[in-house]
Every structure is written in C-alpha cells, then in structure tokens.
KEBAVO-259264 format. One record per residue (C-alpha): residue number from 1; x, y, z. Coordinates in pm, 1 decimal. Layout:
# residues N
 resi        X        Y        Z
  NUM        X        Y        Z
...
END
This chain:
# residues 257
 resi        X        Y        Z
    1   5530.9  -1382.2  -1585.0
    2   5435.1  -1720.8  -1552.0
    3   5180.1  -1884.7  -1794.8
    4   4956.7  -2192.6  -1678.8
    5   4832.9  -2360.6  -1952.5
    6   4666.5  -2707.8  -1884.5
    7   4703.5  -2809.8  -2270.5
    8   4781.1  -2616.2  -2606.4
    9   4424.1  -2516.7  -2653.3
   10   4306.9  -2535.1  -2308.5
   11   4450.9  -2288.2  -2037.6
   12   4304.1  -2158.4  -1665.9
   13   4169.6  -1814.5  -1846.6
   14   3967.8  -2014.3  -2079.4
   15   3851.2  -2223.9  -1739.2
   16   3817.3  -1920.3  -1556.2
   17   3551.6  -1822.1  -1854.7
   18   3382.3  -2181.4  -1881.5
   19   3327.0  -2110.8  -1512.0
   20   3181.1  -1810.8  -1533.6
   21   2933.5  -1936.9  -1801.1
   22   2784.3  -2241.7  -1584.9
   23   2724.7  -1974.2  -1275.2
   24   2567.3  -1740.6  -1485.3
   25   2377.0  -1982.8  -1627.8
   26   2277.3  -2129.5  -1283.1
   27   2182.6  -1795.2  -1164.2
   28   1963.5  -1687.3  -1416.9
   29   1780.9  -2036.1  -1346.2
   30   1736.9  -1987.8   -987.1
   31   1627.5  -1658.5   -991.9
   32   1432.3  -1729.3  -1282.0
   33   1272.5  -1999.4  -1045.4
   34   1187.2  -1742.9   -801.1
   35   1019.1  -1491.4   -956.9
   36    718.7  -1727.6   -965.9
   37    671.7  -1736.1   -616.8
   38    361.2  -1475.2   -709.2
   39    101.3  -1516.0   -990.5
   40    209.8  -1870.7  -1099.9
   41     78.5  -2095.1  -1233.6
   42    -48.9  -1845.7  -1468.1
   43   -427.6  -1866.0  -1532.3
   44   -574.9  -1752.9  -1862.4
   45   -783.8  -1442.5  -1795.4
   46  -1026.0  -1496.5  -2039.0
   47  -1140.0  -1836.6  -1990.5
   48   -942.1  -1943.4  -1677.5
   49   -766.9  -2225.8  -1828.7
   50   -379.6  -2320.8  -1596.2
   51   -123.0  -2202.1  -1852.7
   52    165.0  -2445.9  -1738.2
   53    526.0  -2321.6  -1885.2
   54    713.8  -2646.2  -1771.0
   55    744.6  -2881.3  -1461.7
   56    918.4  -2591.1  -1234.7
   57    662.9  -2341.9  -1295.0
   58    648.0  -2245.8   -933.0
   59    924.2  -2316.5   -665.6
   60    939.2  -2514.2   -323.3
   61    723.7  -2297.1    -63.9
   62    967.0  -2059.0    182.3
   63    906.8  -1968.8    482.7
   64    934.9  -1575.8    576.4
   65    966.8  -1492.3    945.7
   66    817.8  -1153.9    969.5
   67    810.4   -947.7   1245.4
   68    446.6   -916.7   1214.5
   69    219.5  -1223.6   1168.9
   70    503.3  -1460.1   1250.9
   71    611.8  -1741.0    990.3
   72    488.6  -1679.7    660.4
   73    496.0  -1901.6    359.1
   74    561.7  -1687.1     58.2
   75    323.2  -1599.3   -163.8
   76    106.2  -1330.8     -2.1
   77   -273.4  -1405.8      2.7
   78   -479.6  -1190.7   -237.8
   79   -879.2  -1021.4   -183.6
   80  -1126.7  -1200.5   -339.2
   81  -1271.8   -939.7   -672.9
   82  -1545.0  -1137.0   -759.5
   83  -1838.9   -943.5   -860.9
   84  -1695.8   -573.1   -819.3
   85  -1470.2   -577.1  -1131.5
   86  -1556.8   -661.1  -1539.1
   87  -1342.1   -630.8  -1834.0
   88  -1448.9   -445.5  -2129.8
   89  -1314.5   -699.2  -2372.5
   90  -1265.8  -1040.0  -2366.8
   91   -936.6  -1012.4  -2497.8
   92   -604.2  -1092.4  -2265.6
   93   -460.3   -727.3  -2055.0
   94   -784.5   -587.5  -2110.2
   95   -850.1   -315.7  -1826.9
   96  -1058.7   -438.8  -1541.2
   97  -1405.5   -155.5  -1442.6
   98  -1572.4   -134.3  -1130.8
   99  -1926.9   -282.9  -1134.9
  100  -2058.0    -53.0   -810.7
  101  -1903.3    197.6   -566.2
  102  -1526.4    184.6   -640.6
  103  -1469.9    389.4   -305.3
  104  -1667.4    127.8   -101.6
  105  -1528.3   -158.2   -298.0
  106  -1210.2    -49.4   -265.6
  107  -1037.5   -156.4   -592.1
  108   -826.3      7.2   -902.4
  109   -638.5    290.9   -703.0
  110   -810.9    307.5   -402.4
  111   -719.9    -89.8   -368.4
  112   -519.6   -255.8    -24.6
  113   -344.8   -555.9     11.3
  114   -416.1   -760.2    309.1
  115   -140.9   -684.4    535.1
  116   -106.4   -843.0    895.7
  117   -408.1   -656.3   1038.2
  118   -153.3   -581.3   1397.2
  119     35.4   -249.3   1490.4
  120    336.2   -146.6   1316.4
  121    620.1   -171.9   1569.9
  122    917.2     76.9   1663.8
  123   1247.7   -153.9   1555.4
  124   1427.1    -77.1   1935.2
  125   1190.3     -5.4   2176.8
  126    927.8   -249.4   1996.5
  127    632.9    -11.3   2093.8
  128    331.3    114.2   1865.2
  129    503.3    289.6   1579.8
  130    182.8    516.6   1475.8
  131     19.1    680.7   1759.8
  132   -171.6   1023.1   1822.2
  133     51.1   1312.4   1985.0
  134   -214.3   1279.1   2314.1
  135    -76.3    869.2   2395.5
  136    316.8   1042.5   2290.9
  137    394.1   1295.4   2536.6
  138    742.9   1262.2   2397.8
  139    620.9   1446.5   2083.5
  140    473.9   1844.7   2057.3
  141    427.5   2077.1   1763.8
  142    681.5   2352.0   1760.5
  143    612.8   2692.2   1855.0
  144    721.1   2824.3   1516.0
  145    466.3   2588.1   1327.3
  146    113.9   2559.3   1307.4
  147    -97.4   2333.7   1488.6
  148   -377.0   2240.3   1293.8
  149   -583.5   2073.5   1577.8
  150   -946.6   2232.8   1612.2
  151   -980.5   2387.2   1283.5
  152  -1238.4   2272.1   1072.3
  153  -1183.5   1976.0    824.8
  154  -1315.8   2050.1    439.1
  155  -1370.5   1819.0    170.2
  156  -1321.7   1849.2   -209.9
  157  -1670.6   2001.8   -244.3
  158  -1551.7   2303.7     22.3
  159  -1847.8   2082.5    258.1
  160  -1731.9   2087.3    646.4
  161  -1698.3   1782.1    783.0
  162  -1569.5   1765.2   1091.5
  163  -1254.6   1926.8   1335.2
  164   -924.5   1828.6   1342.5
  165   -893.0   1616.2   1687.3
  166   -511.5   1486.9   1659.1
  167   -223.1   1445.0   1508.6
  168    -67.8   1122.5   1424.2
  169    329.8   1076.7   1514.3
  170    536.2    819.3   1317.6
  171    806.0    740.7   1643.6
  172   1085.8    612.2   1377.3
  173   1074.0    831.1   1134.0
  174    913.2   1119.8   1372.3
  175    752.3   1290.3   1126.5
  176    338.9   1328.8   1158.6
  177    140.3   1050.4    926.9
  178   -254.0   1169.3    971.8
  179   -472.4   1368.1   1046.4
  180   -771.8   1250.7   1326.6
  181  -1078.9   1432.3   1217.2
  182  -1399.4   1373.1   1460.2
  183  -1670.5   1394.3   1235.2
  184  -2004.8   1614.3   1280.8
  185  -2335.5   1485.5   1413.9
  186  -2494.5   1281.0   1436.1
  187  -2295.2   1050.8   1299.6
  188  -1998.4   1174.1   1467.7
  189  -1694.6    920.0   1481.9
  190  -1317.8    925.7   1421.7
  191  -1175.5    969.8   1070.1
  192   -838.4    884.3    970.7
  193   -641.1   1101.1    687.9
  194   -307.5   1063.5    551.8
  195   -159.5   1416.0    595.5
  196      8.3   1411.2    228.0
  197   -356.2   1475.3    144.1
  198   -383.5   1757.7    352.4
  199   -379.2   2157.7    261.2
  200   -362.1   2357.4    537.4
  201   -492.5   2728.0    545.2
  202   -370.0   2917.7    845.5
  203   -550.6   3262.6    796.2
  204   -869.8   3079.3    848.5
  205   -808.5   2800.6   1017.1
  206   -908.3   2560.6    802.0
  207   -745.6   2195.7    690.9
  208   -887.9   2094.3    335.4
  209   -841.7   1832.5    118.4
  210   -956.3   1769.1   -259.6
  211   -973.8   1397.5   -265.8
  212  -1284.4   1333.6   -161.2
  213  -1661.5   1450.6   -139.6
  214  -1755.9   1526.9    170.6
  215  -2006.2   1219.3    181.4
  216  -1776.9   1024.6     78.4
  217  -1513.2   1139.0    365.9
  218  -1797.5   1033.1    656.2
  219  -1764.9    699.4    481.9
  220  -1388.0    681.9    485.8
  221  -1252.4    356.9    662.8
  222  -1302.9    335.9   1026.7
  223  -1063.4    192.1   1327.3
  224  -1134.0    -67.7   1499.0
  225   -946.4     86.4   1793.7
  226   -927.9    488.7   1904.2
  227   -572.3    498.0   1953.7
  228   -400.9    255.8   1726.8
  229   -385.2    178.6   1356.4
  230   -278.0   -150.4   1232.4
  231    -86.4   -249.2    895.0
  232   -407.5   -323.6    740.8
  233   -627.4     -9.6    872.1
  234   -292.1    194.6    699.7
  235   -362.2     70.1    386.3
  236   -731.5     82.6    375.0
  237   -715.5    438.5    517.1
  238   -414.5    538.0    222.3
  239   -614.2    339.4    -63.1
  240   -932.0    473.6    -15.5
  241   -795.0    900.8     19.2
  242   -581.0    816.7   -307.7
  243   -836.6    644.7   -504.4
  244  -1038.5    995.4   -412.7
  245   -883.9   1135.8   -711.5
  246   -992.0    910.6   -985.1
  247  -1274.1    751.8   -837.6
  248  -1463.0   1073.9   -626.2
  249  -1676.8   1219.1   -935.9
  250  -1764.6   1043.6  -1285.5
  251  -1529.9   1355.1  -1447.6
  252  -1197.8   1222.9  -1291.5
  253  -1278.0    901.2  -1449.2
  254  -1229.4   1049.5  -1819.6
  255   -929.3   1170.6  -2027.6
  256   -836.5   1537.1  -1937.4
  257   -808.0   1576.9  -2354.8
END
C-alpha cells in the first residue's frame, strides 16, 4: 500500500483531519448564525433593555417564497400581547397570566400565530384544500360509518348548542378536519370545530365535546366566508377548542394534586 506523507510529521490523514476541523468549525458558525433569525436581538424581559451577544447577533434578512403570501423575509411577524398578559414575578422565565378572558384574548394555549390569512391549497390541482363535503361532490361518508350531520351538537356542560350542518374534507390528506355546527337562535351562525375534539354518540345521535362551555362555544371564532377557511381562521378555530381545556372553568387552571 502506498503511503503519502507530505513531511515526517505532516501526512494527508493528518490534512484530511485539519480539514475536517475548519468545516466543522464553519458549520457550527453558520448555523449558529441562523438560529437567530427569530427572537434576536434578545430583549431583557424584565426591564426591556437590547441584550447584544456580539456584532452578528442576527443574520442578513432571507427571503422565503411561500406558496401562500408570496416572498417573505424571514422572521415571521408576532401579535401584539400588550395588556392581556402579566408576569407574576419580576424575575427572568417567569410565567406570563392572562389579565381578562383568555378564550377571547386568545393567548397561553388557546394562542395563533398569524399565518397568511388565504386558503390552504391542494399541491396538484392547486384548489381549496379544506372544504365542506356539500362544495366536494367527489367526497361521501361510507355506508358502513356514521354520518354525524343533523344530530345535535353538546358542549362540556351537556348544554345543546346547535346541529351538526357539515363535514369538512381535507382533499390531500382526505380525511375529515371539522365539524360545521349552525348554532341555535337567535343568534344562529356557523361554528367551526376541529373533529379531534369531537365524541360522537350514535345511539342518540348526539356529537359532544368537553372543551368548552356552551357559552363559550357560541363565541368560538367565526369565518369570514361560509365555505372556506383560511390558514389563519385554522389556527384561530384550533387555538381557541384546545385552549378549552385549561382555560374553560377556573378548576382546569389549578394543579390536579
């Protein structure tokens, strides 16, 4: 076997190491560099002062073409919480609590981010992705399942409040996403529910669900259109059923021990 050495203490596995080092090094750097593309500069959270770690604390802006919202420079913009959150302590990680209605305000779990506030889109046929079985001819229950539509909607405190309407298809994934509930009157209007949230009782007919009151579930996030939900709505609509179960009565709120 031949042996390439470059000097008697110097040789090409020694370079091949050396190499190695300065890439590694130059990785961790960059990516380093890029993991401050969101929450830096860092800001003190007790009294707000810029915390600057050294001249490269944040990188050159990227652009992100998405499919929704078009070019995006990175670094997502976040809801203003002014007024609807307050740390016990003034100490640094202390837990944020909501000053009012944490439902209404939508923050802790039953927070959103602020998505592109357009349609999800099919990848291939570039169509509405989320759409209710009567717009999607394409889709039907099977005979050997349930359909839920026209039984009564319950809430957490076995209140009715309202009838199923519709079903919501997902097209790529075809699986079903919600659950359209037309509310009673007289404030009768469409209600949007993820399904996950859903119990279903088909000796009586009934669809329940035990994250939310059922005043609270007439004040669930509305659509702004009938037949479509936008990236936004979906995570107004998910954040506010899942913050249900810590944020629906005071009890939830405590320790269970």
């Amino acid at each position: 076997m031949t042996y390439v050495a470059y000097s008697t203490q110097f040789d090409l596995a020694l370079l091949s190491l050396y190499t190695f080092y300065v890439l590694f090094v130059i990785l961790i750097m960059y990516l380093r560099n890029e993991d401050r593309r969101e929450g830096f500069p860092l800001v003190h959270e007790v009294n707000g002062q810029l915390q600057v770690l050294n001249p490269r604390s944040a990188p050159k802006p990227k652009v992100w073409n998405l499919a929704h919202g078009g070019p995006t420079v990175a670094g997502r913009e976040e809801r203003a919480l002014d007024g609807l959150l307050t740390p016990p302590a003034r100490v640094p990680g202390a837990p944020a609590l909501p000053l009012g209605d944490p439902l209404a305000d939508a923050v802790g779990p039953a927070s959103y981010a602020l998505r592109a506030d357009v349609q999800d889109l099919t990848y291939d046929a570039k169509v509405a992705k989320i759409v209710p079985l009567r717009v999607a001819p394409e889709y039907s229950i099977a005979a050997e399942d349930f359909d839920p539509r026209g039984w009564y909607m319950l809430a957490a405190d076995k209140r009715v409040v309202g009838v199923v309407k519709d079903l919501w298809v997902d097209r790529s994934d075809v699986l079903l996403r919600y659950l359209e509930v037309e509310t009673s009157a007289p404030n009768a209007r469409q209600v949007m529910i993820p399904i996950g949230l859903v119990n279903f009782d088909r000796r009586k007919r009934e669809a329940m669900t035990s994250s939310v009151l059922a005043d609270q579930f007439l004040a669930a996030p509305a659509l702004k259109t009938p037949e479509q939900i936008t990236l936004l709505e979906e995570d107004k609509v998910s954040g506010y059923f899942a913050g249900g179960y810590m944020y629906a009565t005071p009890n939830r709120q405590e320790p269970a021990l």
